[in-house]
C-alpha positions, -999 to 999 in steps of 0.1 A, spaced: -336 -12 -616 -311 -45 -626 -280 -35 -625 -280 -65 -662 -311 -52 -672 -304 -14 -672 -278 -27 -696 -296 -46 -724 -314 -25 -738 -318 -31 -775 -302 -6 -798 -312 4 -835 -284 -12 -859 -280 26 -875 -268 34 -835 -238 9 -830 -205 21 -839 -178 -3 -849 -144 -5 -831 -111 -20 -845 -107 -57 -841 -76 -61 -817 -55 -94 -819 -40 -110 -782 -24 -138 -777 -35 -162 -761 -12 -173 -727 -21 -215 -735 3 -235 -755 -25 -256 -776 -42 -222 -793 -28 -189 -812 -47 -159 -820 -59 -154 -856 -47 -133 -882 -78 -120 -891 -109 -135 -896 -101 -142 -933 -77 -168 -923 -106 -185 -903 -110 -220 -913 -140 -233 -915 -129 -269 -917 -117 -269 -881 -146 -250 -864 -140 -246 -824 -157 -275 -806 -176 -251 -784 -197 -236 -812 -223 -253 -829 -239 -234 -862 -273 -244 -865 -284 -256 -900 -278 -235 -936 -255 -209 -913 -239 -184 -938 -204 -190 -943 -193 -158 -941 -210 -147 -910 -193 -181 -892 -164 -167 -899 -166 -137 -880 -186 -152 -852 -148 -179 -846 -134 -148 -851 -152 -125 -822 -162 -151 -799 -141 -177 -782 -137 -195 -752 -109 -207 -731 -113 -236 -714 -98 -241 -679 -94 -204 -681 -93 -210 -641 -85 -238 -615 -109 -256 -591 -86 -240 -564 -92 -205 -579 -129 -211 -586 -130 -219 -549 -113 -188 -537 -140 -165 -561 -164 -183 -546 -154 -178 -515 -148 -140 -516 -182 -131 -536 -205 -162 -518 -211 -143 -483 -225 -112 -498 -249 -130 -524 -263 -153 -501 -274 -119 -484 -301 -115 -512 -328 -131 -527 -332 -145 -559 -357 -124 -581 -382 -141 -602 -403 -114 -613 -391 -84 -633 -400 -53 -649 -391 -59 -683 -393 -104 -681 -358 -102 -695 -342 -122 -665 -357 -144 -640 -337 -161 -609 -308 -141 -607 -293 -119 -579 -260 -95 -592 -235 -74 -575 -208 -55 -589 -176 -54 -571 -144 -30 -573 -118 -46 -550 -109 -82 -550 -83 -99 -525 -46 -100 -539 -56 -137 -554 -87 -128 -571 -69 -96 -581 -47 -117 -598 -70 -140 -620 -91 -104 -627 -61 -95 -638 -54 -121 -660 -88 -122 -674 -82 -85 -685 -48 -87 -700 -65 -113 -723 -97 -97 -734 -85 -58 -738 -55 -46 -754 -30 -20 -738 -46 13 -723 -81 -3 -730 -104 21 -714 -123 -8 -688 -148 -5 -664 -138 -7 -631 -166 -28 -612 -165 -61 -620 -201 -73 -623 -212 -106 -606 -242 -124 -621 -257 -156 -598 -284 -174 -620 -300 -199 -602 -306 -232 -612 -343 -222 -628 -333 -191 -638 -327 -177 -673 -314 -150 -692 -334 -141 -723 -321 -129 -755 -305 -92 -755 -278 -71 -769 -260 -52 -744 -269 -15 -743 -244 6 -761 -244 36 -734 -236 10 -707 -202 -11 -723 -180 -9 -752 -169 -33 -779 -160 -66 -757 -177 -83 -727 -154 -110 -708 -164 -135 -684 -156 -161 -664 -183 -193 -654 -189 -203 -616 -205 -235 -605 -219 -252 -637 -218 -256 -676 -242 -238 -697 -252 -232 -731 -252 -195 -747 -272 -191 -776 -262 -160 -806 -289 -153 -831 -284 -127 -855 -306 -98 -850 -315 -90 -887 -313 -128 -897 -330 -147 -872 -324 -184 -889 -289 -177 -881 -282 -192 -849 -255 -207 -829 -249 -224 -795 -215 -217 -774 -208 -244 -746 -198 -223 -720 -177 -253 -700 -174 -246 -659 -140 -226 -652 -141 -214 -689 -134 -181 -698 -156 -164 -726 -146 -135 -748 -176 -119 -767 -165 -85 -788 -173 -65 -821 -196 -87 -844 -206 -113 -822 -214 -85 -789 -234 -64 -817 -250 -84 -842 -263 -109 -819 -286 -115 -795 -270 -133 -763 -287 -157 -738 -280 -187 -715 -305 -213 -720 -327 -229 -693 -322 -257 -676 -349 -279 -695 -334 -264 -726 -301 -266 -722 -290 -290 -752 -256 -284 -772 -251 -304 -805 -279 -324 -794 -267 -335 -758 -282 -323 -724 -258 -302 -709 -271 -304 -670 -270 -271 -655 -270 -259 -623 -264 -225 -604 -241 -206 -626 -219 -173 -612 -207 -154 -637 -178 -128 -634 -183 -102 -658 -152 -72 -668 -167 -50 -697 -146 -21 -719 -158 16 -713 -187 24 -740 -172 42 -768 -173 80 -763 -196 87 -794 -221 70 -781 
């Protein structure tokens, strides 16, 4: 079994349990953390997300509020060195276009536990911006290569397999991830996930939503063709709660 597909699994809303919403701050000059998300507003809307028509005001709010990205999160220089460390054990596998369940197609994944000391460092970094001190994490990192054709459908990470927040960093390419609201399906937004960018998804936006990265031949954002490529992702996830 997938080592992403064991994972998403879609829970009954009466199952999720809700953690506290933690505030970091945020190591780049040009952005500060929120407040809360009552102090979101909605007159200066991040340019990576795009609300699709007659989106409810109130649920925009918390989707600023739990998902953001940082551009430029990494270098080319350090995208290079990931590269470098994770590229001679994926090209080891094949892609796989035919699964069990038809929730992923053209992807191969690893999960890795020890980095060299200048991976170790951005790992690091991404870390000490997603969870707050004494954070129960997951230790493996999990690496995701889509390739160019592949796609990840629309899921909700399994509850029994992370916690509150899934962090990530892109490889290789843009892409566009999609959130549509599980009970309210109209409500739907697009996150341009730009090359280098880091992505924080937590509490409302990892629960309430369904999660994708659209294809190739639908990858549009705000109406623009976003060209995609093969996309690595490198994934660090929070231990799942213990009531779970």
């Amino acid at each position: 079994m997938s080592v992403l597909t064991s994972r998403i699994a879609k829970i009954p809303a009466a199952t999720w349990s809700r953690s506290r919403l933690f505030i970091f701050r945020r190591p780049f000059s040009e952005d500060s953390a929120l407040a809360s998300k009552n102090d979101v507003d909605l007159q200066n809307i991040p340019d990576y997300l795009h609300f699709h028509e007659n989106f409810d005001s109130d649920l925009m709010k918390k989707i600023i509020f739990s998902m953001k990205i940082y551009p430029n999160f990494i270098s080319q220089a350090e995208e290079e060195s990931i590269f470098a460390e994770i590229q001679p054990y994926l090209k080891r596998l094949r892609y796989e276009f035919d699964h069990w369940d038809d929730a992923i197609h053209g992807y191969r994944e690893t999960e890795k536990l020890k980095w060299n000391e200048a991976n170790t460092k951005i790992i690091d970094r991404l870390r000490g911006i997603a969870f707050p001190p004494g954070t129960s994490q997951l230790a493996h990192v999990h690496v995701l290569d889509l390739d160019a054709k592949g796609v990840i459908k629309a899921h909700i990470d399994s509850v029994r397999f992370c916690g509150s927040t899934i962090a990530g960093i892109s490889l290789l390419s843009n892409s566009v991830m999609r959130l549509v609201n599980d009970k309210k399906k109209d409500q739907i937004v697009d996150i341009f996930l730009q090359q280098r960018s880091m992505y924080t998804m937590k509490d409302n936006a990892r629960y309430d939503y369904t999660h994708e990265i659209l294809s190739e031949e639908n990858s549009f954002f705000k109406g623009e063709k976003v060209p995609r490529s093969r996309r690595i992702s490198v994934i660090c996830r929070n231990e799942p709660l213990a009531d779970m």
